[in-house]
Each structure stands twice: as structure tokens, then as C-alpha cells.
N, C-alpha and C positions, 0 to 999 in steps of 0.2 A: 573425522569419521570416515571409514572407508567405503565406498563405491562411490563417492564424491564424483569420479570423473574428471573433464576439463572442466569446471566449478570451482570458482576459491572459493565462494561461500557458499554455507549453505541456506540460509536466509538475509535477506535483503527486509528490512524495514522501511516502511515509506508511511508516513505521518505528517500532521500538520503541530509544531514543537508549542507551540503557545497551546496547545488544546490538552495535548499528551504528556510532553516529552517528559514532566520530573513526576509523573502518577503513571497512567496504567501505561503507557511505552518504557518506559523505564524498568517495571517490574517484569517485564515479558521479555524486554531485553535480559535482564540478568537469569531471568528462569529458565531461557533459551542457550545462555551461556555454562550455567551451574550445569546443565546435563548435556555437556557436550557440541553444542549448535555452535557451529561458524557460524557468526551472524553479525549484517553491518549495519549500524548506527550510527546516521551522520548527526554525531552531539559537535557542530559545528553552530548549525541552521543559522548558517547567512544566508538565505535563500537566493544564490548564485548558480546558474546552473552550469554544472562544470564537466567537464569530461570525466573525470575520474568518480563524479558519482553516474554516470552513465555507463561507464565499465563496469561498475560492481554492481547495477541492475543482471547487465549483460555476462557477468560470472558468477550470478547466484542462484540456485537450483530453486529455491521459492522467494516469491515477493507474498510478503504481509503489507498490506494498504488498510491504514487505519481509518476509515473515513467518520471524521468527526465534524460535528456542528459548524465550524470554521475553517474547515479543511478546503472547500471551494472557492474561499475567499484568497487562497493563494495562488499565483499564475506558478511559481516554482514547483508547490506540490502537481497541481494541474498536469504541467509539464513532463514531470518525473513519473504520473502517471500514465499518459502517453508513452515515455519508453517503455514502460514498463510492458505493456499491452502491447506496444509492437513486439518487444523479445518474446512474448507466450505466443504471439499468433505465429511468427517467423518459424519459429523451433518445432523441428517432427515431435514423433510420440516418445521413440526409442532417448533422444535426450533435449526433450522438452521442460522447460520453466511451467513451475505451478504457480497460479498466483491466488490469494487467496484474502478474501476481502474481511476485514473485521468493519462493523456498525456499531463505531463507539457512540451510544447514548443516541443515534438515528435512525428513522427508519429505513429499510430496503429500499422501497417506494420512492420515498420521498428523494433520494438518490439518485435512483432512476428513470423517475419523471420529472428528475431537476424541480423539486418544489422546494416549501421552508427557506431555509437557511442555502438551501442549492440554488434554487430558483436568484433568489437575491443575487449571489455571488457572480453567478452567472449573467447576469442581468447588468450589474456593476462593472463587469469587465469590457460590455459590449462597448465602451465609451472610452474609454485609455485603447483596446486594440480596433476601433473605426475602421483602422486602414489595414487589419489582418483579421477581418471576420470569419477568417475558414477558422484561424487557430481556433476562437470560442465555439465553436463548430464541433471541431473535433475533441476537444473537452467534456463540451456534451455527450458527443457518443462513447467516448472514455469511460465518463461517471455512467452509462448505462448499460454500456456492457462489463463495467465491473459490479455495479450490481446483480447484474442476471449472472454472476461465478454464485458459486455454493460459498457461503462465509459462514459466519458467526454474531449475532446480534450480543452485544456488551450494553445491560441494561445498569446505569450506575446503582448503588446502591445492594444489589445483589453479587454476590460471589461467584465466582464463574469457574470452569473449567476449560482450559483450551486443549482441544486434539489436535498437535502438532502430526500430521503425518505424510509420509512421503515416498516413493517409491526406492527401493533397498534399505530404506530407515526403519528402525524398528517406528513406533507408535509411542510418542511422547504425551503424557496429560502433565498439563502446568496449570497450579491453581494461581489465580491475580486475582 
């Protein structure tokens, strides 16, 4: 797609793979790809955190973060959401990262006030990282300032439309 810029991609996925990866990440990847979207999908998920998926945070003009019911329970996703959140807050206006949170099957809230299924995960972590409690720390303020971005709430069961959109891009709607 053109106005890309210094971006190789133009969406960066970030998901928790047991939750998503062969239903709705899956279809959103291909819907993303059928019309054109650069877009990266690590169908790897050894939850290794590696340099090369920290570069293609760092080359991709939108991050989608799918925060799903299990999604907290991973220190890898955790982690990836942390870069991801420092590259939008680093980058000016003129060519800044949009990041943009999907609420598969969760609420906003509960996200951002680290309850449910967050709360837990959160809570679970604080015992493996004892001796790095800033990390859970900042995890936390992760999951809640990616809550407070403008997303998308994906209620299962209903049929959704997604408004891909982004600045020089036209305006993509993807049914999943």
C-alpha cells in the first residue's frame, strides 16, 4: 500500500494464540491480507520474546491487541504489550504508531481495572516475578492504558464489523 513510509508493515497483531489464533485472529488476519494489509502474524507462538518480533512492533504503522480472557495470563503477550505502548507513546504525530485495542469477549473495565480474569493473572504473576515487581507494575499500567485507547468490543456470538482505519489509508470494513 502506498504512503506506508519507513513501515514494513502495516498492521502488527498481538494476541494471546490459545484464546484466538485459529478463530477470530485468524480470520481478521486473512481479511486484513485479502484487501491489501501488510500485516504480521507470529503463527509461531513459542512465547519467546525475541528481537525480531520487537522490530516488526517497531515497523508497523498499527498495532491490533486483542485482549482476550487469557490474554493476562501470559508474561510474553504482557511483554509485547509493553513495546508496543512504548513505540505509540515514543513516536510524534506526523509518523506515529496507532494502536488499537480489540475486547474479545471482555469487558473494557474489567481490563483496566485489572479485575476477572485480569485481576487473577495479574495476581498469579506477582509470585514467579517476586524479585521484578516493577515488571507486574508496569503490565498493569499497560493493560490500562490500553484500555482507555478507543477499541472495539467483539461480543462472541454476534457478528461484527471491524473499521480498519488509518491515516493515508483509505477506510477498510472487515466482516469476522
Amino acid at each position: 500500500m502506498g504512503g506506508r513510509g519507513s513501515f514494513t508493515y502495516d498492521v502488527y497483531l498481538n494476541f494471546r494464540g490459545e484464546d484466538t489464533r485459529y478463530g477470530f485472529t485468524s480470520h481478521l488476519f486473512h481479511a486484513l491480507i485479502q484487501r491489501g494489509i501488510n500485516t504480521f502474524f507470529d503463527d509461531k507462538g513459542d512465547e519467546t520474546t525475541s528481537s525480531s518480533l520487537v522490530n516488526a512492533i517497531k515497523q508497523s504503522r498499527i498495532s491490533i491487541i486483542i485482549l482476550s480472557k487469557n490474554y493476562a495470563f501470559s508474561s510474553f503477550c504482557l511483554k509485547e504489550l509493553t513495546a508496543i505502548l512504548g513505540c505509540f507513546e515514543e513516536k510524534d504525530i506526523k509518523n506515529g504508531q496507532f494502536v488499537f485495542p480489540v475486547f474479545y469477549d471482555v469487558y473494557p473495565s474489567d481490563v483496566r481495572n485489572c479485575k476477572g480474569s485480569y485481576g487473577e493473572a495479574l495476581a498469579k504473576h506477582e509470585h514467579p516475578f517476586k524479585d521484578d515487581i516493577q515488571e507486574v507494575k508496569r503490565w498493569r499500567s499497560a493493560l490500562e492504558m490500553a484500555a482507555q485507547l478507543s477499541g472495539f468490543r467483539f461480543k462472541i456470538g454476534y457478528i461484527h464489523f471491524l473499521l480498519v482505519c488509518y491515516h493515508n489509508f483509505p477506510i477498510h470494513c472487515i466482516s469476522i
